[in-house]
MOPAC internal coordinates of N, CA, C and O (Angstrom, degrees):
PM7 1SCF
backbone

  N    0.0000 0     0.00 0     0.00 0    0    0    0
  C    1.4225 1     0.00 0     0.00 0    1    0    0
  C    1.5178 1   109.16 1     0.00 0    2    1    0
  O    1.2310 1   122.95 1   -47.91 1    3    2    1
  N    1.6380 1   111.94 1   132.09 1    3    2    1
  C    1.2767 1    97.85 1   160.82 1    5    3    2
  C    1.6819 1   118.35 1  -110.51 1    6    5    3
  O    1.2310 1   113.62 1    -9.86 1    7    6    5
  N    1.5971 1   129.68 1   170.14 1    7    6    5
  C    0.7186 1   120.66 1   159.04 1    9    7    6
  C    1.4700 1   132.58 1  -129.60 1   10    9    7
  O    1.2310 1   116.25 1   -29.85 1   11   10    9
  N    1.4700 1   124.73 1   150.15 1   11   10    9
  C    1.4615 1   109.51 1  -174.04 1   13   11   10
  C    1.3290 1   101.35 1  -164.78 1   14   13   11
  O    1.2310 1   119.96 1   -16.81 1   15   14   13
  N    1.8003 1   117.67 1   163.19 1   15   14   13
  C    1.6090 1   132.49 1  -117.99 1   17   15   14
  C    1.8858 1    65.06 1  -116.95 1   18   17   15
  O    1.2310 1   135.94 1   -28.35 1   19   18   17
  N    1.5729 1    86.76 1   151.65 1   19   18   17
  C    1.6123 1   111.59 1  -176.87 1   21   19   18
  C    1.6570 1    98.25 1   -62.08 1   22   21   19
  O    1.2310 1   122.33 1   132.46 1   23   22   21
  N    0.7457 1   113.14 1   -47.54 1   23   22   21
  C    1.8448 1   122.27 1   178.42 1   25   23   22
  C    1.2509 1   105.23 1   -61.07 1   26   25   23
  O    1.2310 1   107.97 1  -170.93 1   27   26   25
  N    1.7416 1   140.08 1     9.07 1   27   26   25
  C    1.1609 1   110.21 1   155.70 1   29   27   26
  C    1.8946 1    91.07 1  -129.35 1   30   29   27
  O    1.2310 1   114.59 1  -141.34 1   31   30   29
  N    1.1788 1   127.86 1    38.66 1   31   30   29
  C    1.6172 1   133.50 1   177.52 1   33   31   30
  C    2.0174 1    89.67 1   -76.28 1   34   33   31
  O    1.2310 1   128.78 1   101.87 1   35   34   33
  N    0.8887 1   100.70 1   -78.13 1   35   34   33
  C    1.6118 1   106.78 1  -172.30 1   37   35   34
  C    1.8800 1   108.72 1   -28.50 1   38   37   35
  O    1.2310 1   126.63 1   118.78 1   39   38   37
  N    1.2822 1   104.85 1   -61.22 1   39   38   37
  C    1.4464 1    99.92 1   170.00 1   41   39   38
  C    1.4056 1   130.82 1   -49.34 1   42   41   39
  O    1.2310 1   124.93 1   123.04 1   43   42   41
  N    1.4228 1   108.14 1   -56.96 1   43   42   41
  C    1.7440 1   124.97 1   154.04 1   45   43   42
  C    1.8400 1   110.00 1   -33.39 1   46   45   43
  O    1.2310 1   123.55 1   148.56 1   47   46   45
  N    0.9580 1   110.79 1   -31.44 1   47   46   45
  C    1.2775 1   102.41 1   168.52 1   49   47   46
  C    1.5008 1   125.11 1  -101.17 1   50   49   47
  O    1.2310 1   105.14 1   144.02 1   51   50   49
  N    0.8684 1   145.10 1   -35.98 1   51   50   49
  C    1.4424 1   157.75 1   161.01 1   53   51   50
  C    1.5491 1   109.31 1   -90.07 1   54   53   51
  O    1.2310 1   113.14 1  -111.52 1   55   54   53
  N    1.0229 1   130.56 1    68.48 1   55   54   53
  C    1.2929 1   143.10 1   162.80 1   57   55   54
  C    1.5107 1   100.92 1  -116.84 1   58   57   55
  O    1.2310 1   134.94 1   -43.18 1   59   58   57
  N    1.7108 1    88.71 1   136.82 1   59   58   57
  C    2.3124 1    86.85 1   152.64 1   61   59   58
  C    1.1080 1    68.36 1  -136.17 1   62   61   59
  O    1.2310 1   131.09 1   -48.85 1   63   62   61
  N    1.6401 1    96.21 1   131.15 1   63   62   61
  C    1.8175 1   146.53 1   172.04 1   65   63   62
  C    1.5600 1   110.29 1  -124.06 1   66   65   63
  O    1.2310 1   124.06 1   -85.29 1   67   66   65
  N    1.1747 1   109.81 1    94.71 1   67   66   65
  C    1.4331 1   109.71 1   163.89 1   69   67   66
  C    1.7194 1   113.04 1   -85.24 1   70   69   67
  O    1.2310 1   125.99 1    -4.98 1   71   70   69
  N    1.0967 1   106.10 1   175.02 1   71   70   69
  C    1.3702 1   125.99 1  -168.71 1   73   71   70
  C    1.6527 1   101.00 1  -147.53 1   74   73   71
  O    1.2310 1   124.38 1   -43.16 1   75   74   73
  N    1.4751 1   109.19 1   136.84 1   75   74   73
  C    1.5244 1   145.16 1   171.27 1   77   75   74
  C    1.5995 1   102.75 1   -96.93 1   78   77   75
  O    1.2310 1   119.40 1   -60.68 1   79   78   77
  N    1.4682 1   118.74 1   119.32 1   79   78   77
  C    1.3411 1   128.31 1   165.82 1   81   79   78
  C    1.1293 1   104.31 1   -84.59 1   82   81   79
  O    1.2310 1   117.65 1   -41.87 1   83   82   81
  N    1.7280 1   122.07 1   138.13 1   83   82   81
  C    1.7778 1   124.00 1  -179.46 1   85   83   82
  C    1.4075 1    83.62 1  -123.45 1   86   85   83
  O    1.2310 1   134.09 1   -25.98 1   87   86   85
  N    1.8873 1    90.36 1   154.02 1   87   86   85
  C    1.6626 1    86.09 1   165.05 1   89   87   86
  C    1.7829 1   109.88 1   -75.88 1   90   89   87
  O    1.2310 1   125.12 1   -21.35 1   91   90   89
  N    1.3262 1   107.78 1   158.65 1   91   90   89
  C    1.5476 1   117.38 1  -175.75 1   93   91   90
  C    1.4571 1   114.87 1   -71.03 1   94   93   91
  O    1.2310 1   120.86 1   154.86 1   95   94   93
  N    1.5359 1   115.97 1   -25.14 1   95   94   93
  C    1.3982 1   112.36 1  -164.17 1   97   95   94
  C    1.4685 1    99.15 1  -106.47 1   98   97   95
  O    1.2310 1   118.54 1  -158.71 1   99   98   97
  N    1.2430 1   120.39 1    21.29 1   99   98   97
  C    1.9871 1   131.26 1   159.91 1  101   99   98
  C    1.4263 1   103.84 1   -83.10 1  102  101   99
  O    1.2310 1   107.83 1  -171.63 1  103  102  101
  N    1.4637 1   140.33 1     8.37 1  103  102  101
  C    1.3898 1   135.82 1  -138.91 1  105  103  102
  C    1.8374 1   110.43 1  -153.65 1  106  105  103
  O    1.2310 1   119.39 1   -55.28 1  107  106  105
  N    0.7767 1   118.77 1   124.72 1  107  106  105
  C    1.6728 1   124.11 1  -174.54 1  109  107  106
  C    1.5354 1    99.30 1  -131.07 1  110  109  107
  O    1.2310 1   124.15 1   -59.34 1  111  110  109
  N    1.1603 1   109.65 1   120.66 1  111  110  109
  C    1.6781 1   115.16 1   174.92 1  113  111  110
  C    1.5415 1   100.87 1   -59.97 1  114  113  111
  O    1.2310 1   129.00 1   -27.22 1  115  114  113
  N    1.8505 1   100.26 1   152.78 1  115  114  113
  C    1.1683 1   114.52 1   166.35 1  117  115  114
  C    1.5304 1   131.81 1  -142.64 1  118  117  115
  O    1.2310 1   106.62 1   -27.18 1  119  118  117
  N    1.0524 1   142.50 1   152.82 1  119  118  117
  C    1.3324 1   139.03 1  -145.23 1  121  119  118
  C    1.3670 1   113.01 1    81.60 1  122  121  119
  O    1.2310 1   128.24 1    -8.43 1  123  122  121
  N    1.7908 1   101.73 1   171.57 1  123  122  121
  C    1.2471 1   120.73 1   168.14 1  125  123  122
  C    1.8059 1   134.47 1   -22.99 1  126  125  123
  O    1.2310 1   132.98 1   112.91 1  127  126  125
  N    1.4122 1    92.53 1   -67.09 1  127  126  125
  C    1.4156 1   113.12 1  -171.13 1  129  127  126
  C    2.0262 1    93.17 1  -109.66 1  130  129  127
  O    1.2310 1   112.89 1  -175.31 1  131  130  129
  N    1.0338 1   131.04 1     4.69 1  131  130  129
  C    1.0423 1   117.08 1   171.65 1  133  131  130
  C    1.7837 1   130.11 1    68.03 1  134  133  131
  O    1.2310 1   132.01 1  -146.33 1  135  134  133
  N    1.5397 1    94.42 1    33.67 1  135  134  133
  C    1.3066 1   108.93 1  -167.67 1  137  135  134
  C    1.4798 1   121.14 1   -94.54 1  138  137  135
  O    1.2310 1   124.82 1  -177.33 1  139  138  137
  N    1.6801 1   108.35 1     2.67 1  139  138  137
  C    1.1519 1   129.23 1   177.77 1  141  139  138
  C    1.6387 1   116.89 1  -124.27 1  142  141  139
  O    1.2310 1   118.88 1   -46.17 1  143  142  141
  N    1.0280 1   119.75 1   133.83 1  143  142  141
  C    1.7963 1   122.18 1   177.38 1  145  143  142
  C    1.6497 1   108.67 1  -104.16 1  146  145  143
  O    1.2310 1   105.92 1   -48.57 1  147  146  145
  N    1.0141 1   143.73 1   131.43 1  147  146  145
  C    1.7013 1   155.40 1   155.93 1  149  147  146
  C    0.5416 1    92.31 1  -110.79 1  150  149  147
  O    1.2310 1   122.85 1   -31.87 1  151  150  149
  N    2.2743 1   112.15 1   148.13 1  151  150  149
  C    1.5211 1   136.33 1   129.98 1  153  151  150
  C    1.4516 1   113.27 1  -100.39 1  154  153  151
  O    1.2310 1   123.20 1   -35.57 1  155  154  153
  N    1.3066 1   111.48 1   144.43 1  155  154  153
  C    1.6194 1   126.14 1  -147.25 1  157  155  154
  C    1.6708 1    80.72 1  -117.59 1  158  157  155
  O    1.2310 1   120.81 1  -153.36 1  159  158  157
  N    1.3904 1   116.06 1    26.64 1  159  158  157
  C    1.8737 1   117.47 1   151.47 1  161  159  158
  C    1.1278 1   111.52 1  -161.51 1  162  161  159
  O    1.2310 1   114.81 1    -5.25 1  163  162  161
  N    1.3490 1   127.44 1   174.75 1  163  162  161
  C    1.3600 1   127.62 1   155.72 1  165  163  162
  C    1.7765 1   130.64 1   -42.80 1  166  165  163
  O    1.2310 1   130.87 1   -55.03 1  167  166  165
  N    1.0906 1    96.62 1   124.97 1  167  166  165
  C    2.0973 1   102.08 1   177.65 1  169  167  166
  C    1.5496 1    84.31 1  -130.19 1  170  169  167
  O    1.2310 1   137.10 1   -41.52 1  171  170  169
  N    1.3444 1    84.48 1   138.48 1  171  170  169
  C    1.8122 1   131.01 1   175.51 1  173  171  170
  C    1.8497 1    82.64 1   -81.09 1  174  173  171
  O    1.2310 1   121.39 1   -29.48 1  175  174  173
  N    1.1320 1   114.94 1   150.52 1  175  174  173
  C    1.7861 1   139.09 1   136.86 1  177  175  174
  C    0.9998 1   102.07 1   -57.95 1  178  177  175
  O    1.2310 1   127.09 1   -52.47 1  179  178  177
  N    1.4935 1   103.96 1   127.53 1  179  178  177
  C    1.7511 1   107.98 1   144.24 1  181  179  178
  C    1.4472 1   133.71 1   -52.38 1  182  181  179
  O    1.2310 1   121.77 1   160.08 1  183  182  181
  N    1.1278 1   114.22 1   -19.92 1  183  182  181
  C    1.5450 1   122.71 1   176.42 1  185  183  182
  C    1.4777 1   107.26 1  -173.62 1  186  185  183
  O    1.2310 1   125.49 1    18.44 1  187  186  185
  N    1.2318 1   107.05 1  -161.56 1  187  186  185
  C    1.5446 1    99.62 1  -161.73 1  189  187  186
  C    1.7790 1    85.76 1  -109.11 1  190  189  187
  O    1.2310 1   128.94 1    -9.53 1  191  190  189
  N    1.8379 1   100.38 1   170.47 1  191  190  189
  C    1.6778 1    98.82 1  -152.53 1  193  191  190
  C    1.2267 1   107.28 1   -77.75 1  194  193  191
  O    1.2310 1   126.90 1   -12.43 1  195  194  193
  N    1.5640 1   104.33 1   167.57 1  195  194  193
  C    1.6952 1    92.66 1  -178.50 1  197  195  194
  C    1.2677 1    91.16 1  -138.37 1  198  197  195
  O    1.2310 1   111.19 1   -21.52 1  199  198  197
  N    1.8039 1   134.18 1   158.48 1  199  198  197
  C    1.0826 1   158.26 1   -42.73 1  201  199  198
  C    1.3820 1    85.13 1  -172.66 1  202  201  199
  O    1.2310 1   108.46 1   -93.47 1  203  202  201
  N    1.4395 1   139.18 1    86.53 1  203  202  201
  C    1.4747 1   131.88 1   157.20 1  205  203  202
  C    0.9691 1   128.40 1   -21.86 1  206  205  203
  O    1.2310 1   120.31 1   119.14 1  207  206  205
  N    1.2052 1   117.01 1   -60.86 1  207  206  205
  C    1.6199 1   118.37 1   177.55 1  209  207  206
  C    2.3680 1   104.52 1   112.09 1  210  209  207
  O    1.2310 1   124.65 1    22.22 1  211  210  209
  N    0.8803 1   108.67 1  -157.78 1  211  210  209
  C    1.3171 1   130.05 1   174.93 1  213  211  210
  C    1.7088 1   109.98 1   -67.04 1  214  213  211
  O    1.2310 1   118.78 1   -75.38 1  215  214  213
  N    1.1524 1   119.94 1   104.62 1  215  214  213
  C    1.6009 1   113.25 1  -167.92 1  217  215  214
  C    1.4986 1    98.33 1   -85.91 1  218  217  215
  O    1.2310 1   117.88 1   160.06 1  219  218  217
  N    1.3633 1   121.65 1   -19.94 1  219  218  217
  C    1.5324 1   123.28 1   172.06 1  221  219  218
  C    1.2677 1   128.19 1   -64.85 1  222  221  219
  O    1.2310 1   125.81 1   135.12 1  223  222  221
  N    1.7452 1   106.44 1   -44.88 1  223  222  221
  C    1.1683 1   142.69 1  -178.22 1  225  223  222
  C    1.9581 1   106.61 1   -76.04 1  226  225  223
  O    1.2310 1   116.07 1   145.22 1  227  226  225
  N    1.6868 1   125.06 1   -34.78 1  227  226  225
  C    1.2548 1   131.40 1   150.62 1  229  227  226
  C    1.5297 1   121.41 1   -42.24 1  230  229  227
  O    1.2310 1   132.91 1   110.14 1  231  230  229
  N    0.9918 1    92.66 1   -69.86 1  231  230  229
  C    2.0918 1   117.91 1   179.89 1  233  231  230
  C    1.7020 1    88.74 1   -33.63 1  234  233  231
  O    1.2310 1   123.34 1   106.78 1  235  234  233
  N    1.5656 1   111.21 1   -73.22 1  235  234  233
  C    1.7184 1   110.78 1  -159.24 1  237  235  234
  C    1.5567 1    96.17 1   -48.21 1  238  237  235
  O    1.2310 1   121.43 1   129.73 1  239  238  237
  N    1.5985 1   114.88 1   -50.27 1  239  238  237
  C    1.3733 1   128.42 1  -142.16 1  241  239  238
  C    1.8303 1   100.14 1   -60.89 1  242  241  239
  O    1.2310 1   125.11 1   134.43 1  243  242  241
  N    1.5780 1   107.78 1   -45.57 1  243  242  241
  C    1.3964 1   132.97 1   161.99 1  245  243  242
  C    1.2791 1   132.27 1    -7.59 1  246  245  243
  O    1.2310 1   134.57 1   113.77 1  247  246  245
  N    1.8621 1    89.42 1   -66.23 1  247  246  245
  C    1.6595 1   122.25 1  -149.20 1  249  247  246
  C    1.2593 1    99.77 1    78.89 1  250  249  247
  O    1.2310 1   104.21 1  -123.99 1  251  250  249
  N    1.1995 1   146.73 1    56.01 1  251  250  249
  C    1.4048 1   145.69 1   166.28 1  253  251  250
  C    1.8597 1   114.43 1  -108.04 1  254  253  251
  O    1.2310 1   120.94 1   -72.20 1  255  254  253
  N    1.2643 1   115.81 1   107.80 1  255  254  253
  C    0.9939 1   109.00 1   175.48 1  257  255  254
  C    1.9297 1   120.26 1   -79.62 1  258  257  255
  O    1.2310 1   131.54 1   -62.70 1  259  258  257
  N    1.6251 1    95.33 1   117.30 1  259  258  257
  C    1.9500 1    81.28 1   176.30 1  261  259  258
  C    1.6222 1   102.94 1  -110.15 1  262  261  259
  O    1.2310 1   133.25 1   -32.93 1  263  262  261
  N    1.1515 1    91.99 1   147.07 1  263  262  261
  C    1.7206 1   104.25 1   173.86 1  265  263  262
  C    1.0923 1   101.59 1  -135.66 1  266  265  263
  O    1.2310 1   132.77 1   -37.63 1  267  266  265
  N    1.4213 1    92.94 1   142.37 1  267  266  265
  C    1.6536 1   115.40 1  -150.11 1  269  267  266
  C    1.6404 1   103.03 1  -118.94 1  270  269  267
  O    1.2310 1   111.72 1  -110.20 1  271  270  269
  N    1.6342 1   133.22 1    69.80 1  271  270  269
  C    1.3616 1   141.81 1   160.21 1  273  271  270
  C    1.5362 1   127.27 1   -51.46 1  274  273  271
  O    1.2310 1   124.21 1   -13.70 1  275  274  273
  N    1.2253 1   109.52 1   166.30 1  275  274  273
  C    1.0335 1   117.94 1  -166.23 1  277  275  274
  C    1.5542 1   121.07 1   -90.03 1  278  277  275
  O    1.2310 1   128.97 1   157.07 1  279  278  277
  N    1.5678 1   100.33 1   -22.93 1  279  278  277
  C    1.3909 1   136.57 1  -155.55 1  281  279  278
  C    1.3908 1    96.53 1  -158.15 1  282  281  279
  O    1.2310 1   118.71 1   -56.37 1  283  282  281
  N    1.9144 1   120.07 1   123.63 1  283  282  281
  C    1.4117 1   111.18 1   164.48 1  285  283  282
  C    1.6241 1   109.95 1   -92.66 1  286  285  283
  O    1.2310 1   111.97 1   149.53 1  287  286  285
  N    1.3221 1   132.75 1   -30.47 1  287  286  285
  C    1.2816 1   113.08 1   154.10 1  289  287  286
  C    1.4113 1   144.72 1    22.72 1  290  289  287
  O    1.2310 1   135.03 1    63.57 1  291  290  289
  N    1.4513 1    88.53 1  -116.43 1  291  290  289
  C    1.6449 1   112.05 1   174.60 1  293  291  290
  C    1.7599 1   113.51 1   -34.79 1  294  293  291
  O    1.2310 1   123.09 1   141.15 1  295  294  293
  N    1.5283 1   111.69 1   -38.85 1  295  294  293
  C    1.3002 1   142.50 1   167.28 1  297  295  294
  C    1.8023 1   120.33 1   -32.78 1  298  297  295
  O    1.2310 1   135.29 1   107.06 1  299  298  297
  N    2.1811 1    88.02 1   -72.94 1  299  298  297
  C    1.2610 1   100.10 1   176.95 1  301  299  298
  C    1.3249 1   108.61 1   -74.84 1  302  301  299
  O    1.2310 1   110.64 1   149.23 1  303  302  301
  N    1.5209 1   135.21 1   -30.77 1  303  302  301
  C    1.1494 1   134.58 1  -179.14 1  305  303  302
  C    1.9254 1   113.37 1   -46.64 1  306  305  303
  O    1.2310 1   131.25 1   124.19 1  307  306  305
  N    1.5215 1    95.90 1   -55.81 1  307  306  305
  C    1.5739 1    93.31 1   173.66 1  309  307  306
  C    1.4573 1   110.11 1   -55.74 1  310  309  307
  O    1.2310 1   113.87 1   119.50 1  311  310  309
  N    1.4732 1   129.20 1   -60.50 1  311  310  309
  C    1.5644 1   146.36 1  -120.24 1  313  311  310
  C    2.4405 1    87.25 1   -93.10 1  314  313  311
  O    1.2310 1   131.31 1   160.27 1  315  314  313
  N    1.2851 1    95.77 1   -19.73 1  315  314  313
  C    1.3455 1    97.08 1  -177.65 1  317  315  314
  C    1.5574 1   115.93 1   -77.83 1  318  317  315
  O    1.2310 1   125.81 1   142.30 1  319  318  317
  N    1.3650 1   106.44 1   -37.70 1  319  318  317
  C    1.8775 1   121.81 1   158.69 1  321  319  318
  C    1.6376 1   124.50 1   -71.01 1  322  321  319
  O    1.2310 1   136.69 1  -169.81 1  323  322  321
  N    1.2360 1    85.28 1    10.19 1  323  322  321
  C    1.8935 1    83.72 1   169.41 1  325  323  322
  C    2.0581 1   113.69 1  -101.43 1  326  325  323
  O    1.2310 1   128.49 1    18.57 1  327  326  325
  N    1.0682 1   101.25 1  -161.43 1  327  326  325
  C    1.3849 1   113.28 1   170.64 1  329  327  326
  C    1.5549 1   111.30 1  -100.51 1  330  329  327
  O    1.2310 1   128.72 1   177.57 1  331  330  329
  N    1.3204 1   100.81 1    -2.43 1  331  330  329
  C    1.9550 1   111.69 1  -150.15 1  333  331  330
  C    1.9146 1    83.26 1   -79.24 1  334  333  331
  O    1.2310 1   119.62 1   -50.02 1  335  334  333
  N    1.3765 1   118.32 1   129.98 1  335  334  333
  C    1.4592 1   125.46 1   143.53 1  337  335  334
  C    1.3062 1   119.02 1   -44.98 1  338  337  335
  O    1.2310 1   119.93 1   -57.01 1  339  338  337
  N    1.3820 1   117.73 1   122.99 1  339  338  337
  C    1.4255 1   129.47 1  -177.47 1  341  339  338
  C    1.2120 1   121.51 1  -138.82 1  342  341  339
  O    1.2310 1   118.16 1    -5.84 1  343  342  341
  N    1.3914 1   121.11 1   174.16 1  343  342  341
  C    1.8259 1   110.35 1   178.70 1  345  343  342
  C    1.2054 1    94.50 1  -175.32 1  346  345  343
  O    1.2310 1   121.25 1   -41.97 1  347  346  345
  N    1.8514 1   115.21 1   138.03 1  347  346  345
  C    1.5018 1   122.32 1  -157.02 1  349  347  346
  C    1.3461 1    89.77 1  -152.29 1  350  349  347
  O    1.2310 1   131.96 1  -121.86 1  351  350  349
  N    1.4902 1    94.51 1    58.14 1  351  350  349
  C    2.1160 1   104.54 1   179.74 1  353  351  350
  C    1.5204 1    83.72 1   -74.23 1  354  353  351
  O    1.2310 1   103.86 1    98.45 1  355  354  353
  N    1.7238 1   147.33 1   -81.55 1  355  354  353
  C    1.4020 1   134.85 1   170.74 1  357  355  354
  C    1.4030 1   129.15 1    -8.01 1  358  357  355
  O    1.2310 1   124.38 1   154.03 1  359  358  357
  N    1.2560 1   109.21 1   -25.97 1  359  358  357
  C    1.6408 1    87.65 1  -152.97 1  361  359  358
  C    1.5816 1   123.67 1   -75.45 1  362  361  359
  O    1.2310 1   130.12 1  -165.68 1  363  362  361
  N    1.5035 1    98.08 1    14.32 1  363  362  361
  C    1.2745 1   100.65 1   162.23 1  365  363  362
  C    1.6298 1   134.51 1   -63.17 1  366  365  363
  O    1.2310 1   131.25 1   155.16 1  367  366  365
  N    1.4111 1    95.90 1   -24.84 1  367  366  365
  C    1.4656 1   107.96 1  -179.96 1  369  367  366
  C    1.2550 1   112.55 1   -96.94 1  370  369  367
  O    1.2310 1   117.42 1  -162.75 1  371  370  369
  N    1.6541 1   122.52 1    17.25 1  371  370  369
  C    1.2344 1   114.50 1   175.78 1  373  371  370
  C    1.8036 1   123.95 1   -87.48 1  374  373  371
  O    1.2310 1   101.84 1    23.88 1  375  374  373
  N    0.8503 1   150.76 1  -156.12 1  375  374  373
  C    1.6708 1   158.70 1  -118.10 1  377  375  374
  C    1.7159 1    75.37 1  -135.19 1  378  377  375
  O    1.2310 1   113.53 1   -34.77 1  379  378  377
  N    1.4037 1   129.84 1   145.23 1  379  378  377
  C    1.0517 1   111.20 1   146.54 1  381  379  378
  C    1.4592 1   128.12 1   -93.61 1  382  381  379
  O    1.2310 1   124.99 1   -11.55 1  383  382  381
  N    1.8836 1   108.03 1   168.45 1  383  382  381
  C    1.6350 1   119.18 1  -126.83 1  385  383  382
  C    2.2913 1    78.87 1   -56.84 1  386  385  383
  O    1.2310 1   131.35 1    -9.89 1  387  386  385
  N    1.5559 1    95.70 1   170.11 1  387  386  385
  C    1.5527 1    87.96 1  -177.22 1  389  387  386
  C    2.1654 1    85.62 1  -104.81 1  390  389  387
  O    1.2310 1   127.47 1   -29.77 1  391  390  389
  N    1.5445 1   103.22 1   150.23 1  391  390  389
  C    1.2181 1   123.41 1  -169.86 1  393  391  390
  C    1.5445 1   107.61 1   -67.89 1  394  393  391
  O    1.2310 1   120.10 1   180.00 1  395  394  393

């Protein structure tokens, strides 16, 4: 599941997001659970980027559920007391927490 603040829905929809293909074996996971990949040099693209497409239209295509709050907060506050794997590399750009 992802989640994200009504103030960034409009962007989520009208974005062109391209994407750069790397080769895979330039890349060694890092962290804990291994939810991140680095190369410790420069990698060339395989080709030049190509064209995401519909990030709304991805999510369904996925099975990705997004829910779209008002406030991510209250959100991460619950979703941080679970067992559930999570990651709040964004949440800098979120609403601040409400008082």
């Amino acid at each position: 599941m992802h989640a994200v603040e009504y103030g960034w829905l409009d962007a989520i929809r009208t974005v062109r997001l391209y994407a750069y293909r790397l080769p895979a074996d330039r890349f060694t996971p890092i962290g804990a659970e291994a939810h991140a990949q680095v190369a410790t040099e420069p990698v060339e693209p395989l080709g030049p980027p190509e064209p995401v497409g519909d990030l709304l239209a991805l999510h369904e295509d996925a099975g990705i559920q997004l829910r779209v709050l008002p406030n991510l907060w209250p959100f991460w506050d619950i979703v941080t007391t679970t067992t559930l794997g999570f990651s709040g590399v964004r949440l800098r750009f979120a609403r601040p927490r409400p008082r």
